[in-house]
N, C-alpha and C positions, 0 to 999 in steps of 0.2 A: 659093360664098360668098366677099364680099371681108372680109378681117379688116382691122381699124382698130385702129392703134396705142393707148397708150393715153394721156391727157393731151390736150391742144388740140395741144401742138406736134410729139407724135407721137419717134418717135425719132429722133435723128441731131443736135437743136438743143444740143449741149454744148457748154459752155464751153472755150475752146480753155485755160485754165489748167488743167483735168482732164484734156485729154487730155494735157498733157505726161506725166505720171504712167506712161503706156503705150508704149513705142517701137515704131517699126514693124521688121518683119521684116525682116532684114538677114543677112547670111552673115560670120560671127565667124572671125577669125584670132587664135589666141594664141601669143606666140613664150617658151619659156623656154631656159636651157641642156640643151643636147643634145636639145631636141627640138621639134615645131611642133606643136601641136594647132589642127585646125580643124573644126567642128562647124556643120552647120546647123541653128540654134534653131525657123529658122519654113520656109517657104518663100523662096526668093530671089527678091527683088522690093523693092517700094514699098508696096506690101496687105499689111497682116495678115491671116491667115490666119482662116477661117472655122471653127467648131466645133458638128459635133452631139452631142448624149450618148443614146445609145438606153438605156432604162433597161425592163428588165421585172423584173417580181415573183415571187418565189420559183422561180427559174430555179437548179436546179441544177447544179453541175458535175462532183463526182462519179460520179453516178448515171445519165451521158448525157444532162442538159440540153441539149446540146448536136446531138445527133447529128440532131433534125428538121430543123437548119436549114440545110439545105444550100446557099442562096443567100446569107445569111449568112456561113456556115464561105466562100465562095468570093467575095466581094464586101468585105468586110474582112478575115479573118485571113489568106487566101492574098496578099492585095493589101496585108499590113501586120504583125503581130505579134501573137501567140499569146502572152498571160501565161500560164504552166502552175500558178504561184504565187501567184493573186491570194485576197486575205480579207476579210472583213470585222470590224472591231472588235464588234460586236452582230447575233444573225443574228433579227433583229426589226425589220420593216419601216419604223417611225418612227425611233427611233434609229440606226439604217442609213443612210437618205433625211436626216438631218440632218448625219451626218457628211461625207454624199458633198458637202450644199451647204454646210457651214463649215470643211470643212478640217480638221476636229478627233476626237478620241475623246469616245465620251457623256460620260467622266467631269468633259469641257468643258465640253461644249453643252450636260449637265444633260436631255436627252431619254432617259429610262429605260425609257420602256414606249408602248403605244400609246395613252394617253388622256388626257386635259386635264390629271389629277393627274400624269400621268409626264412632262407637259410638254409636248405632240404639238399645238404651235399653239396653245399657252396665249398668254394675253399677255403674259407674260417672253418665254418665243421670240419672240415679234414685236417686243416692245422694243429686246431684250438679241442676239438671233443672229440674225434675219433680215437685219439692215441690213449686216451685216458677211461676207453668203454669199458667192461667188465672182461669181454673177450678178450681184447688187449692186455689184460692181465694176468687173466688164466693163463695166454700163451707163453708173454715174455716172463711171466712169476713165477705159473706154480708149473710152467712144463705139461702143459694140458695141450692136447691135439684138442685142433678147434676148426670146427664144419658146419658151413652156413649153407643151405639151399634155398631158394624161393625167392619173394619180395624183401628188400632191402629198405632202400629210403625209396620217394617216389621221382628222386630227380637222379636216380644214380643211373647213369650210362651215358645224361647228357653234355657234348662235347663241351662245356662251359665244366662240369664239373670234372675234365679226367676221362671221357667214355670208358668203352666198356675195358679198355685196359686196365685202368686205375684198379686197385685191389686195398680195403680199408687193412689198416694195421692190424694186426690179432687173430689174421684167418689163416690155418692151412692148407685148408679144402677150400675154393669158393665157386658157390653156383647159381650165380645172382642174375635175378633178373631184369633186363632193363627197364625202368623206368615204374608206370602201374602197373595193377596184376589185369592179366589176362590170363585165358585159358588155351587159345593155341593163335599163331602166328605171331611169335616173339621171337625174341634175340636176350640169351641166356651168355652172360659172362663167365668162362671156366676158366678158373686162372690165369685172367686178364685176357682171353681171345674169345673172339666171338662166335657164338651158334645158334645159326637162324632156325627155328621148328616151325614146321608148317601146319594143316590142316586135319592129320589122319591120326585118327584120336589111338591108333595104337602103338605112335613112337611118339606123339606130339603133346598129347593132353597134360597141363603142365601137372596139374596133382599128381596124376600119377608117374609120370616124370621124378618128380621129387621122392615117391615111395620108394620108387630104384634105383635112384642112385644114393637116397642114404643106405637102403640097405647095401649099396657095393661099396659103400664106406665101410660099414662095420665089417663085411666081408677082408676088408683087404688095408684097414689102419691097422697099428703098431701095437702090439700089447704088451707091452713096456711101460705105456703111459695113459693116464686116465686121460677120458675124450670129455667134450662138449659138442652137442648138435644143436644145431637153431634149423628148424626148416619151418615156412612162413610161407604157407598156401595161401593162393588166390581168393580161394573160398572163403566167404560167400557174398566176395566182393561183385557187383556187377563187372560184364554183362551177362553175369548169371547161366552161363555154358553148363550144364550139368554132361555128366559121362551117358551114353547113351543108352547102356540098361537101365537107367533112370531116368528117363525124360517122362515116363508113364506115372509116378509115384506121387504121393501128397494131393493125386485129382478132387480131395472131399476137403484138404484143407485152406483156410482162407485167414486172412491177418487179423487178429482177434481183435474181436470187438468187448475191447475194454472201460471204464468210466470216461476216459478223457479222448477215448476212437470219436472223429468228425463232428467235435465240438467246436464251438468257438474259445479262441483262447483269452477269455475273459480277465482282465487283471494281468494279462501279459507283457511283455516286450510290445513296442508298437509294432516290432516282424511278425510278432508271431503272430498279433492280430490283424495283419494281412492275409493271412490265408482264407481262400474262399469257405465259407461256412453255410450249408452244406455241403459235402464234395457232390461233384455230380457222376452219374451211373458209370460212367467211362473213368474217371478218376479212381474210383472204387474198386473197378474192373483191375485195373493196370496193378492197380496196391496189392491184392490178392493173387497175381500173375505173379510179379514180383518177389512175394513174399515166400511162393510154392518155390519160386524158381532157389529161390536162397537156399532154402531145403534141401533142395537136391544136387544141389552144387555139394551141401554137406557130408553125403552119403559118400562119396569118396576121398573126403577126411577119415572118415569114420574107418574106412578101409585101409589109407593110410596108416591108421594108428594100430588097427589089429596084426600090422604086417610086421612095422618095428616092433611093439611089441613081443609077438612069438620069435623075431629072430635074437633079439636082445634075448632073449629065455633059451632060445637054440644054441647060441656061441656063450652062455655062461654070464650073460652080462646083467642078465634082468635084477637079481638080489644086490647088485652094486651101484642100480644107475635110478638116480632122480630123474622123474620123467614132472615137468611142468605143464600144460595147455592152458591157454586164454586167450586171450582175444588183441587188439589195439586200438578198440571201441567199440560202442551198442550200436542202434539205427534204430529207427525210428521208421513204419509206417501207416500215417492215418492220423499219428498221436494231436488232438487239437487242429486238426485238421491240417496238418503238416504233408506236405511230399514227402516223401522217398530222401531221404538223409540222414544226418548223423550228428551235426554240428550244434547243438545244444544243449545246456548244463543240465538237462533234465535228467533222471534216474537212467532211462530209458537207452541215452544215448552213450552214459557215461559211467555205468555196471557191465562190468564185462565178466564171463565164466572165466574160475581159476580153481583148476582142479591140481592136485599134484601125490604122488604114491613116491616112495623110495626107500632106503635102506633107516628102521628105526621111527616109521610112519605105520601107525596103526592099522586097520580099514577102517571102513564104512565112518570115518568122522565129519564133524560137520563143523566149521569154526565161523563163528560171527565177527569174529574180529573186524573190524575196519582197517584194510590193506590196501595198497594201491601199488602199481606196475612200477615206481619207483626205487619197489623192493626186491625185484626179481634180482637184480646185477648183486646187489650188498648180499641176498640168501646166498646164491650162487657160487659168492667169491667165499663165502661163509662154510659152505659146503667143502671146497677145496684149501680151509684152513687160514685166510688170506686176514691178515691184519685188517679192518676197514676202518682203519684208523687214519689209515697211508691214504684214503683216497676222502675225495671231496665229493662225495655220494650224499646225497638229502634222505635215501629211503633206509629203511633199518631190514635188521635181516630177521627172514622170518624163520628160521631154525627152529629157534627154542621153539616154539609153538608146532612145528611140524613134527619133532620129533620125542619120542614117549618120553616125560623123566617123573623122577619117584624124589619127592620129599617126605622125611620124614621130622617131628616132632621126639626128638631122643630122649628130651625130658620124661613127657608123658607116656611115650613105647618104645624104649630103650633095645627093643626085639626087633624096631623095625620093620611090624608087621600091617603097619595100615598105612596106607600109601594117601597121604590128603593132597597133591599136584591140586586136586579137581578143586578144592572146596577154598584157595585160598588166591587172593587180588592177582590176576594175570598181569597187571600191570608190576608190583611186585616181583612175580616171578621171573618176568622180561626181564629185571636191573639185577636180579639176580645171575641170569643167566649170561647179561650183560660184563659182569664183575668177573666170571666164571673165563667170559671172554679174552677179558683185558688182561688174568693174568696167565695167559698162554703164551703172551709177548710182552713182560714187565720187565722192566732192570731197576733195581735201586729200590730209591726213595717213592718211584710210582707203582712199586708191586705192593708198598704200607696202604695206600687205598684206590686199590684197582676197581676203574668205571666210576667213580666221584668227584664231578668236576671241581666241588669245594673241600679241598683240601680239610675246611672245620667242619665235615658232617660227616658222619659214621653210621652205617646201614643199620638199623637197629631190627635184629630176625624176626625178633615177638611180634610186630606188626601183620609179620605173615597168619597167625592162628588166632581160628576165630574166638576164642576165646581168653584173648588179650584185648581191652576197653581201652586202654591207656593211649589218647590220641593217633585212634584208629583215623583221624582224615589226613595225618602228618606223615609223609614218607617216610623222612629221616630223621632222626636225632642231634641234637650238637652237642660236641662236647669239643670242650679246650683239649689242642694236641701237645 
């Protein structure tokens, strides 16, 4: 199947006064007293870099979401960085999925729940927050082909919000699917018309639906211009369909029995001390059905990923393209003697996997940082050069942390020969990296203290090296300007 952009003129005809808005990819030098930071934001070259966001549904991370995917675990985190801390603000799939495309917490974007009333592609959202998502900017700013396939919001196709005509601002490709995920007998929106798939898991199954047509995206988009892919599998959202050379698989595994498996939930909410405590045999039954079945829904993720991957590597693309994967919340089953859900603040439900490899990403690392899905849109837009200054985004971009940079101490190694990044306050090197940022687009009197909201405070370096006492708890310095 050839996909066709959307509009007459298809992607790539912007205005060259919007692409100013986006710089391209460049290798940053910052020079202060006593020390040099240099950090690369994108890849080194002349191209921006390319970005995919693999998104699946109720993907645990506690509870070994993780452990199917073996091509996955070894094709991004080995080849990129392992968040061990990543969250999400709401572990509720519409307000999750809006945060990840505005940047923002619900208590912004106003998406509370999953239905027209709670805002899930009302026409407020499409008024008020679609036009301002990250997509939306990559396209109309930085000239970025932009291709969404899979699950979208959970209200999108219904006739109150637009049906399946309606197409969100910032796509050029769209392969969205109506409403929740399912795995066959749906109605898939392409560029605002409809197509119904049925039952016969070799042109229907929607994962792998989605494997083929992003790859005849990459086959057949523009290479003029860097791309963005979002594609947002089903998996391992119920009703748990696995692909049929996997229905036999995971037969010995069962939902792990953990400290807080089919306890009572003691000191809890008064919900959660409603749950029957102890479960009974058949409830037990079900949770470890359940849980296999999630499993195996995974395994054609996991094939998913090994396909884009090798062809991004076959058409030249692989060394230029940030590839993201996570989740849109945990789940939970057994925990405190809990059903089959997702909706509580618990670790469980609301630790999602976030792996990510691209150009100037080490391997095999591992960051503890505390991140949250709020950051994806600001990295993203960060990646492709984008002022996030311009935008009313709450999450910060995780750049600096994803990608290698070298400080050095000039004073004491004036050779440049010992690289201390590792050994000095990450929080620090963020505002650093922060600063590094703001004066890629300064004019004036704001490039004198780019990234300092207080005009009377001045970055003082030495706080970086551990070997400076002098009001190590104090960020910044004042001094009269």
């Amino acid at each position: 199947m050839r996909l066709l952009p959307l509009g007459a003129g298809g992607p790539g005809r912007h205005s060259p006064r919007h692409l100013r808005s986006c710089s391209p990819a460049l290798l940053f030098l910052l020079l202060l007293p006593g020390c040099c930071l240099g950090g690369s934001r994108a890849a080194a070259g002349s191209r921006r870099p390319n970005v995919v966001l693999l998104l699946t549904d109720d993907q645990d991370e506690v509870l070994g979401g993780m452990t199917p995917l073996k091509k996955t675990k070894a094709l991004i985190g080995e080849m990129g960085m392992t968040f061990s801390s990543a969250y999400v603000p709401s572990a509720l799939c519409c307000p999750s999925r809006a945060s990840i495309l505005t940047g923002k917490y619900p208590h912004n974007h106003h998406v509370v729940n999953n239905t027209l009333e709670g805002n899930c592609s009302s026409k407020s959202w499409q008024k008020i927050q679609e036009p301002n998502t990250f997509p939306a900017i990559l396209r109309s700013m930085c000239g970025y082909q932009t291709f969404f396939a899979g699950k979208y919001l959970n209200e999108y196709g219904a006739p109150a919000a637009g049906g399946l005509e309606y197409v969100p601002p910032g796509w050029s490709y769209w392969y969205a699917l109506e409403k929740n995920s399912k795995y066959y007998n749906y109605t898939l929106s392409i560029n605002g018309k409809a197509r119904k798939h049925g039952e016969n898991y070799s042109v229907d199954y929607l994962t792998d639906v989605l494997a083929n047509v992003s790859l005849d995206f990459l086959d057949y988009k523009s290479n003029f211009e860097p791309f963005f892919m979002m594609i947002s599998t089903p998996a391992p959202h119920s009703p748990w369909i696995a692909a049929p050379q996997y229905q036999k698989t995971f037969q010995n595994v069962f939902a792990p029995r953990n400290k807080n498996f089919n306890i009572h939930g003691t000191n809890k909410h008064w919900l959660i001390r409603q749950a029957k405590t102890p479960m009974t045999n058949s409830s037990i039954q079900f949770l470890d059905n359940a849980f296999r079945k999630r499993w195996q829904t995974l395994l054609s993720v996991d094939d998913l990923v090994e396909k884009l991957v090798k062809r991004l590597e076959f058409i030249g693309e692989l060394d230029n393209t940030y590839i993201f994967y996570t989740s849109d919340n945990g789940y939970h089953t057994g925990q405190f003697s809990l059903p089959i859900d997702k909706r509580q603040l618990y670790e469980f439900d609301i630790k999602v996997p976030l792996l990510v490899r691209g150009p100037g990403i080490k391997p095999n690392q591992t960051s503890k940082m505390l991140v949250a899905n709020i950051d994806l849109g600001p990295t993203i837009l960060d990646i492709a050069g984008y002022n996030l200054n311009k935008t009313q985004m709450d999450g910060m971009s995780l750049l600096p942390i994803l990608v290698f940079v070298e400080v050095y101490n000039l004073t004491a190694d004036p050779h440049q020969i010992t690289n201390i990044a590792k050994s000095i306050d990450p929080e620090l090197l963020g505002k650093m990296n922060y600063r590094l940022m703001m004066l890629q687009s300064c004019s004036g009197p704001a490039c004198r203290t780019p990234g300092v909201f207080d005009p009377g405070y001045r970055f003082d370096p030495r706080l970086m090296f551990n070997n400076y006492s002098g009001g190590r708890t104090r960020r910044f310095s004042k001094h009269l300007l």
